[in-house]
Steps between C-alpha positions, in 0.01 A plus 500: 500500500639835381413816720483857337365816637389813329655774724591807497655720795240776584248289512370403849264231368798308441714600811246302669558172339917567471469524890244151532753294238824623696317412821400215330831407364406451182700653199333612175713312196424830312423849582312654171534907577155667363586913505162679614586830528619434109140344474692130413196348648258588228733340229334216363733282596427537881139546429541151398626397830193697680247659284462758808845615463625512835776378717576282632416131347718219563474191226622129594493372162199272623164702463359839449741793609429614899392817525421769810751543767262317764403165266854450416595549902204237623667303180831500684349395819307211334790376339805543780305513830852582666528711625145596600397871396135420611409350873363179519147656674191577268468839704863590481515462145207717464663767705798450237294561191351789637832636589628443154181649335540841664780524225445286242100526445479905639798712508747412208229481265487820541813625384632258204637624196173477269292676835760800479531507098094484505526817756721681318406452171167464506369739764806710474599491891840716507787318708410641849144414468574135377777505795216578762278254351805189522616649830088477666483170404824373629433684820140339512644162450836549803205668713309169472786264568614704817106449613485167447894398640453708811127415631494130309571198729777275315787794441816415575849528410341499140176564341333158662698346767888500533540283148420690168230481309356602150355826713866632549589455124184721409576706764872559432406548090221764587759715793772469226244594220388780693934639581474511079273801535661682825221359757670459844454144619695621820114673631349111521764398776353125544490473115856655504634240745398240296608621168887556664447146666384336162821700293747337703390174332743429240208383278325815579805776399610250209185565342465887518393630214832745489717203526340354176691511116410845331407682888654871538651591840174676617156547426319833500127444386 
């Protein structure tokens, strides 16, 4: 079985699953670069890989391409259960998936490439107004995880417990997600903890989107 996945540095979609295969240790045979801020992704030959043309999508060689940063990550767990990034309890895991929705189902929809083009283009938001826009929802979403770490039973060292889980990949995507556009993680302390406890994890700060192929130094919007 060959593995390849569609990646490309800026995009946080992807940080996600870099940070579940390195935790997962398992190493993509091939890394395929799509460019979206050179709009790569609407080529036809991604849009064959995923007719949505987004990142990521990881292909095994033995089915349909996987596609959406949380099907491929429930993939992973499926297919090497160690080590766990979901507990073993029904209503643990649902606390998980909640966790990891705050990002992935509200707040980074909200601030993709094709949400800020559409903005832009189409309804001609200048840069600050499309900046306050990005920076609302990112605060919405931190505001949200500080709620829930702070007055939910189960917080720990990490998102759930002292082990981590799928929650402090979403969570670490959407507080690094949100640094891209100047919003200060440091005002959510709990969700601040965690992020510094998750980035010492080797699998964590190897799979930062400025430590990818292609990343500049810094990111300002």
């Amino acid at each position: 079985m060959t593995l390849k996945l569609f990646s490309f540095w800026r995009s946080i979609a992807t940080f996600r699953v870099r940070i579940a295969l390195n935790l997962k240790g398992v190493v993509p045979d091939e890394l395929v670069f799509v460019d979206l801020l050179k709009g790569q992704q609407r080529q036809d030959a991604f849009r064959a890989v995923n007719p949505q043309m987004l990142l990521p999508a990881l292909d095994d060689g033995d089915g349909p391409v996987m596609f959406q940063s949380m099907a491929i990550m429930e993939y992973l767990e499926e297919t090497h259960p160690q080590p766990p990034l979901l507990p073993r309890d029904p209503r643990g895991r649902a606390r998980v998936r909640g966790l990891c929705q705050i990002a992935i189902s509200d707040a980074h929809p909200m601030s993709v490439p094709r949400v800020r083009n559409y903005l832009t283009q189409e309804l001609k938001l200048d840069q600050q107004q499309l900046l306050t826009w990005v920076r609302h929802w990112q605060n919405e979403a931190l505001r949200a995880y500080e709620t829930h770490l702070t007055s939910g039973v189960g917080t720990g060292r990490y998102c759930h417990g002292d082990a981590i889980t799928l929650a402090d990949i979403c969570l670490v995507g959407q507080a690094v997600g949100s640094g891209f556009f100047d919003v200060e993680v440091k005002a959510y302390p709990t969700v601040s903890r965690i992020v510094d406890a998750c980035l010492e994890n080797e699998a964590f700060a190897r799979a930062h989107p400025l430590k990818q192929p292609g990343a500049p130094a810094s990111v300002s919007h």
